[in-house]
C-alpha positions as CSV (number, residue, x, y, z in Angstrom):
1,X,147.4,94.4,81.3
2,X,144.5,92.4,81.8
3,X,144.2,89.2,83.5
4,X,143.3,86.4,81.5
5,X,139.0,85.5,82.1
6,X,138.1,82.2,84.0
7,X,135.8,80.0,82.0
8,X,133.5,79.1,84.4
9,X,133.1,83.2,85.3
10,X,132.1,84.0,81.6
11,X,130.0,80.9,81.8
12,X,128.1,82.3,84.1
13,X,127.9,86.2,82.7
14,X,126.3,84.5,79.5
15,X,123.4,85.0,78.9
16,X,122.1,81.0,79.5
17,X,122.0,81.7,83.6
18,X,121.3,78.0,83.5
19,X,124.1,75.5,83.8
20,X,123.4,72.1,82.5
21,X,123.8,69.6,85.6
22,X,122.1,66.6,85.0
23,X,118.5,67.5,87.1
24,X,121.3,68.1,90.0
25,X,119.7,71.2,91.4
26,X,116.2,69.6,91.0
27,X,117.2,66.9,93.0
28,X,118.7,68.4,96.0
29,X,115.7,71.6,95.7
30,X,113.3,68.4,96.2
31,X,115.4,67.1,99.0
32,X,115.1,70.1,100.9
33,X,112.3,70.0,103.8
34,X,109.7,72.0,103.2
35,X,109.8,76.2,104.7
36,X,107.8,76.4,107.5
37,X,105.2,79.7,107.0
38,X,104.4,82.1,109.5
39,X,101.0,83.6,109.1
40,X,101.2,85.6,112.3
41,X,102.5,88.5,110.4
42,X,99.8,88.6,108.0
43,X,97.4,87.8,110.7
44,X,98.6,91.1,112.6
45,X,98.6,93.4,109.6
46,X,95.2,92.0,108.8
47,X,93.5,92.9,112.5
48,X,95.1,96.5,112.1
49,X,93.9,96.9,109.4
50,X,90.2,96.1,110.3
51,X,90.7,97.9,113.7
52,X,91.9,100.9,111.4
53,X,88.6,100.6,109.0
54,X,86.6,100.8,112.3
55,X,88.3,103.7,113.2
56,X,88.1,105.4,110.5
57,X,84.1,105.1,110.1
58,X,83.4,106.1,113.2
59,X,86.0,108.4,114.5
60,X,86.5,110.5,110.3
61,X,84.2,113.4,109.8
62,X,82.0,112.0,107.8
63,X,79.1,114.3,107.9
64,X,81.2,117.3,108.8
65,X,82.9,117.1,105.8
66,X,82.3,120.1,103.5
67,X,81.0,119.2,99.4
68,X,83.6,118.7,96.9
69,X,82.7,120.7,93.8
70,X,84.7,121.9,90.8
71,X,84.9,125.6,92.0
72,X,86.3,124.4,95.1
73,X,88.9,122.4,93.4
74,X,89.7,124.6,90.9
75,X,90.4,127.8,93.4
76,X,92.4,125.3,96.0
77,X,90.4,126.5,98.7
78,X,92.3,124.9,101.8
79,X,88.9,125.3,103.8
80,X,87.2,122.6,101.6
81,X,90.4,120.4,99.8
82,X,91.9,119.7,103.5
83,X,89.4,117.6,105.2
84,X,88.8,115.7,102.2
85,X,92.7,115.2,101.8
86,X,92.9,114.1,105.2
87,X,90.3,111.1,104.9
88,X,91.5,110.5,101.6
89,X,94.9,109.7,103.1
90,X,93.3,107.8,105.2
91,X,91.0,105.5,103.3
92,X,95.0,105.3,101.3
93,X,96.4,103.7,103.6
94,X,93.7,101.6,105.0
95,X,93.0,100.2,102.0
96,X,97.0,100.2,101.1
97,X,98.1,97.7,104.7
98,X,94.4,95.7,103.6
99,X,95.6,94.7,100.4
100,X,98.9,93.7,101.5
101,X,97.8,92.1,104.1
102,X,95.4,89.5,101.6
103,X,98.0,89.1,99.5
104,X,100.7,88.3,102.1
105,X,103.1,85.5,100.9
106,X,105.6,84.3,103.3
């Protein structure tokens, strides 16, 4: 047997989310005192990021690093692919915390 439904429950599984109430909920979301932001976070993630790009550049094997051609990618030869994966991750993730560190929206 199945209970009877509550109005106000299938008001609100419509599909108008919005109840009408007057400029109610705009009133009071006015009223409200502004959220503070933290930008320490973003502040943080931002330095380690930087601190991680310097890193990077000087302690990566730049000139060590052995040349990426097609014959090399095409026989998956570990010797070449693995260095190159390596900074690739690296430069991934850098760039990864750097961007969500700029875009950072408390």
């Amino acid at each position: 047997m199945k209970e009877p439904q509550d109005p106000l429950n299938a008001l609100l599984q419509a599909e108008n989310t919005y109840i009408e109430d007057a400029g109610f909920t705009a009133r009071v979301i006015k009223s409200l005192p502004r959220r503070r932001t933290r930008r320490w976070p973003q502040v943080f993630l931002l330095g380690v990021s930087v601190v991680g790009w310097i890193a990077a550049a000087s302690w990566l094997p730049w000139g060590n690093l052995p040349p990426l051609d097609t014959t090399a990618l095409i026989s998956l030869d570990s010797q070449v692919l693995l260095p190159w994966l390596t900074v690739s991750l690296v430069i991934a993730c850098l760039a990864g915390s750097t961007v969500v560190a700029a875009q950072w929206d408390d």
